[in-house]
N, C-alpha and C positions, 0 to 999 in steps of 0.2 A: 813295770811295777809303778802304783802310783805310790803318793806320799805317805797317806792311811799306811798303805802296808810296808811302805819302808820304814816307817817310824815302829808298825807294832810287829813287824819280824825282824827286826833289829836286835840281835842276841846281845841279850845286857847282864851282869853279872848280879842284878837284881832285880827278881819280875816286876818290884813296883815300879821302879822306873830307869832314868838315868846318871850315870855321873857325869861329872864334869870332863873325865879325859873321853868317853862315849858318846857323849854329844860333839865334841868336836873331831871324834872320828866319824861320825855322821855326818856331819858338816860338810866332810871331805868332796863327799856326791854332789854337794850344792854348789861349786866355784863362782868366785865372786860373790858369797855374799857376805855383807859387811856385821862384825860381830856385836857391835856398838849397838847397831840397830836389833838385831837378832835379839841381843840378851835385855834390850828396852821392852818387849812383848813380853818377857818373861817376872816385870816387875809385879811384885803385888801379887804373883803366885802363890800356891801352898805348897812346901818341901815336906821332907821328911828326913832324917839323918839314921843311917846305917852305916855302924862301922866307922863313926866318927868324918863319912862322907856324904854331904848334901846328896840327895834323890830326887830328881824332878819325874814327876808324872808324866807318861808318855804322852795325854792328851793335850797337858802346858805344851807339851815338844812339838805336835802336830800341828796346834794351833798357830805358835811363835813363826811354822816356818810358811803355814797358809798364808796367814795374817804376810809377813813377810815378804812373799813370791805373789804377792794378791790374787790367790784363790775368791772368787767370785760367793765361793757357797761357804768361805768363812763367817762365822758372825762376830769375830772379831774385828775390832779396826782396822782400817787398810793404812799405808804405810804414806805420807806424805809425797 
């Protein structure tokens, strides 16, 4: 399974997107990687709140971890 679809078949308690304890059970797949950097990609996104809990967009999430893992076909920045 690549990342596209681990990020968008990742069952999340809300279809727009994720919470905070779900992304970092996501995470979990990823070892080693550092969350400092990870949650730096995610600045400057657009949230949403449900249920008095922040929701990231699953595409921020795809992105963050492209970006991240230096996916070549990101168009995000690559990571120093």
């Amino acid at each position: 399974m690549n990342i596209e679809e681990k990020v968008y078949n990742f069952k999340t308690k809300n279809r727009e997107g994720f919470t905070q304890s779900e992304i970092e059970t996501l995470l979990k797949d990823f070892p080693g990687i550092k969350m400092k950097k990870f949650n730096q990609q995610l600045n400057g996104i657009t949230v949403m709140e449900i249920d008095n809990e922040i929701i990231i967009y699953h595409i921020d999430i795809l992105h963050a971890l492209m970006s991240y893992l230096g996916d070549p076909n990101s168009n995000n920045l690559t990571w120093d």
